[in-house]
Backbone as CSV, one residue per row, in Angstrom:
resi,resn,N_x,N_y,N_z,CA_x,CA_y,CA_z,C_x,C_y,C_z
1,UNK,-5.136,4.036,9.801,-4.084,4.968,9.454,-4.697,6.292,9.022
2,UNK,-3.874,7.261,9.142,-4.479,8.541,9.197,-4.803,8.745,7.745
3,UNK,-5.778,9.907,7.350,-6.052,9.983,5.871,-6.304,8.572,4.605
4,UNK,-6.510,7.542,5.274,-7.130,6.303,4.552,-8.371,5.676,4.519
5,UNK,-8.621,5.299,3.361,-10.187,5.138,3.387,-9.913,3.663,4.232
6,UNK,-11.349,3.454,4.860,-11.865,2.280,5.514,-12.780,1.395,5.157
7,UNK,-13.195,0.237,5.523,-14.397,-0.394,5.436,-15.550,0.019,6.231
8,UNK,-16.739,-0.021,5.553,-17.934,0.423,6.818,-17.567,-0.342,8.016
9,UNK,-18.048,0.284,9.011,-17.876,-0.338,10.323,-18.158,-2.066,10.420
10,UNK,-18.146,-2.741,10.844,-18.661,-4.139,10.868,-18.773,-5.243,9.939
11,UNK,-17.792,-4.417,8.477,-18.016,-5.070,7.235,-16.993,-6.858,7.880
12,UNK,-17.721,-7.393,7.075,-16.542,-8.798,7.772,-15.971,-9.051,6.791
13,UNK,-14.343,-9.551,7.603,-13.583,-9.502,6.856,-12.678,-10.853,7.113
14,UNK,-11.825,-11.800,6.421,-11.087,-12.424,6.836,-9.573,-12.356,6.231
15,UNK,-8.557,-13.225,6.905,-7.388,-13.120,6.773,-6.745,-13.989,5.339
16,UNK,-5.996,-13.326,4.504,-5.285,-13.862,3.422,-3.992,-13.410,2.947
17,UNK,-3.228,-14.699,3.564,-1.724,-14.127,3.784,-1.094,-15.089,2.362
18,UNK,0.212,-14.609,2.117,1.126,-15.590,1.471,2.202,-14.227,1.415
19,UNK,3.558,-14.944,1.289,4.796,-14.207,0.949,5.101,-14.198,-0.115
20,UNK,5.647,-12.938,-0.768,6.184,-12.368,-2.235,7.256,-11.693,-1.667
21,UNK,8.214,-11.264,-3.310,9.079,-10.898,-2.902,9.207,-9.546,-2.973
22,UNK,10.157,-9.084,-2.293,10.472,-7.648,-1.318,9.863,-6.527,-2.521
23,UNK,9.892,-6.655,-3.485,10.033,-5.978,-4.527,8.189,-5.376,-4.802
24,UNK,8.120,-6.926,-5.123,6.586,-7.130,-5.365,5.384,-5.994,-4.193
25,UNK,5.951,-6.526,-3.020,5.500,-5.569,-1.714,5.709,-4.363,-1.952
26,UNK,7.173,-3.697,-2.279,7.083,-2.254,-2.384,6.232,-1.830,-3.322
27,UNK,5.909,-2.294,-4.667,5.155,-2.364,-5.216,3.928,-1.866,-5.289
28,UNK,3.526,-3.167,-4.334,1.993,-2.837,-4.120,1.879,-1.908,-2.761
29,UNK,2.922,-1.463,-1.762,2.909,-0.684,-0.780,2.708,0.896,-1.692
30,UNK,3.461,1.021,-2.532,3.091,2.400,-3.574,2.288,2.208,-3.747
31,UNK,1.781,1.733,-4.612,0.351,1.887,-5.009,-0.880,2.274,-4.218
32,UNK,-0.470,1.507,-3.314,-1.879,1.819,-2.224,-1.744,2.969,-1.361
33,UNK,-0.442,2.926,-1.138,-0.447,5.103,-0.444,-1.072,5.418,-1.853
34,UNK,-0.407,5.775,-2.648,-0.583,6.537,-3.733,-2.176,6.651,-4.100
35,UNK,-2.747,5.428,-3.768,-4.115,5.483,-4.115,-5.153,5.797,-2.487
36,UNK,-4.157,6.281,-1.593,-4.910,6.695,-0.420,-5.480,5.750,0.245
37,UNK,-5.420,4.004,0.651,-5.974,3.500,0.651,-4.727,2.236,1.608
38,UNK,-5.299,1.332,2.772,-4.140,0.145,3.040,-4.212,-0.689,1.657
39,UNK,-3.007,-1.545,2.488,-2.888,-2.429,1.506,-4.097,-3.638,1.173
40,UNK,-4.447,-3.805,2.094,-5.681,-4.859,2.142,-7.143,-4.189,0.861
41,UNK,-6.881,-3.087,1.786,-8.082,-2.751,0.716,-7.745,-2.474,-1.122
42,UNK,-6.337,-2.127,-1.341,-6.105,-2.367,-2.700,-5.830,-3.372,-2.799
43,UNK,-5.441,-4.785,-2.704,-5.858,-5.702,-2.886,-6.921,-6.320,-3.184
44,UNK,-7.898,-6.215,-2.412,-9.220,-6.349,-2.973,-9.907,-5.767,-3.990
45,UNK,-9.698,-4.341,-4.390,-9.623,-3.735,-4.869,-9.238,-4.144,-6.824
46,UNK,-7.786,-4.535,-6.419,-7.447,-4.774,-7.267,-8.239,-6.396,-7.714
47,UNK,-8.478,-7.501,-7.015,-8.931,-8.290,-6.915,-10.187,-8.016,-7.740
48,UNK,-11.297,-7.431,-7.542,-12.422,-6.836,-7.909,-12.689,-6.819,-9.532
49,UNK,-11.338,-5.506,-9.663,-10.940,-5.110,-10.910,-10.714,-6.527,-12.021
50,UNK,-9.882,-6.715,-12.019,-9.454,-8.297,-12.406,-10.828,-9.034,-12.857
51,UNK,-11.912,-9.543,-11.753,-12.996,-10.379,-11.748,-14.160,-9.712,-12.979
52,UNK,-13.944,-8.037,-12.420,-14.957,-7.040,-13.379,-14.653,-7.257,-14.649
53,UNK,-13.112,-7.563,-14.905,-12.912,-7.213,-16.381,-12.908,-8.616,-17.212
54,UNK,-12.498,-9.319,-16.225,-12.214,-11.114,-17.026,-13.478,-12.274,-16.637
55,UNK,-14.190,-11.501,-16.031,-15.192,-12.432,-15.323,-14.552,-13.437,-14.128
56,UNK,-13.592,-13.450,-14.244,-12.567,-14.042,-13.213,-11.262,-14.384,-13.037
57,UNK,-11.133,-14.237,-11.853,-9.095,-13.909,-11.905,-8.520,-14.948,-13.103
58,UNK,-7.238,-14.527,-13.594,-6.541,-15.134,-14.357,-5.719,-16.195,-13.519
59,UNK,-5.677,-17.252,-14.386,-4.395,-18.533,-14.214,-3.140,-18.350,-14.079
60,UNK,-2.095,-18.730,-13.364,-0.905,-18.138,-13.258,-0.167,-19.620,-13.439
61,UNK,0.850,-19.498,-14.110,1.328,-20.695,-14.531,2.362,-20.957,-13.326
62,UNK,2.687,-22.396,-13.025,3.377,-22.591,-11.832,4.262,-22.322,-11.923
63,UNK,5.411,-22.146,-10.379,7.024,-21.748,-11.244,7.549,-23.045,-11.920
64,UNK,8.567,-22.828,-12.225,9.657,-23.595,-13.172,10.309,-25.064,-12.236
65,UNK,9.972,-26.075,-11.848,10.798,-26.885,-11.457,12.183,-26.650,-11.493
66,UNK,12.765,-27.238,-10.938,14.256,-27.034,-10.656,15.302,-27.988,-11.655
67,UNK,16.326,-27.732,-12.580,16.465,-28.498,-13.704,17.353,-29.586,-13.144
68,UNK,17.820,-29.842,-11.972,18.366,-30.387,-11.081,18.650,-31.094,-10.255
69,UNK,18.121,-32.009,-10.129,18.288,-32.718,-8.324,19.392,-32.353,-7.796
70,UNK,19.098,-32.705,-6.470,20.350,-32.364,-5.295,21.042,-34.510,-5.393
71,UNK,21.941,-34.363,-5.109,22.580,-35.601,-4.968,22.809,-36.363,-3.596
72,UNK,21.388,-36.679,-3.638,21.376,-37.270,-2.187,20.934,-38.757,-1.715
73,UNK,22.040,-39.492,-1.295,22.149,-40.942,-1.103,21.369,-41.363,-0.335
74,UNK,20.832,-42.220,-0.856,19.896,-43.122,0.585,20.846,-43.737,1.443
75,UNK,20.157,-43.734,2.509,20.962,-44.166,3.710,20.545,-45.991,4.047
């Protein structure tokens, strides 16, 4: 993309996907224009940051189970 920094040529790289929500993306889509940069690379970026400061990423607590079952009969 035009006006964005890159990786050196040949740096290797691999793929790391998961879905968030719409919000979360715009999010981090600001940020990374804003910081001149794709998203991949503020990610890592940010990734980096995180490891530099805590010695390593933080724990994220799982979501919330559901308080609920669905009501569903065996057949």
């Amino acid at each position: 993309m035009k006006n964005r920094v890159t990786r050196a040529a040949g740096a290797p790289t691999v793929l790391l996907q998961g879905r968030v929500s719409p919000q979360t993306r715009a999010d981090v889509q600001a940020a990374a224009e804003e910081s001149g940069v794709s998203i991949a690379y503020y990610l890592e970026g940010l990734v980096a940051r995180l490891i530099e400061q805590d010695g390593t990423l933080p724990l994220i607590a799982p979501p919330q189970r559901q308080r609920e079952e669905l009501p569903i009969e065996a057949a």
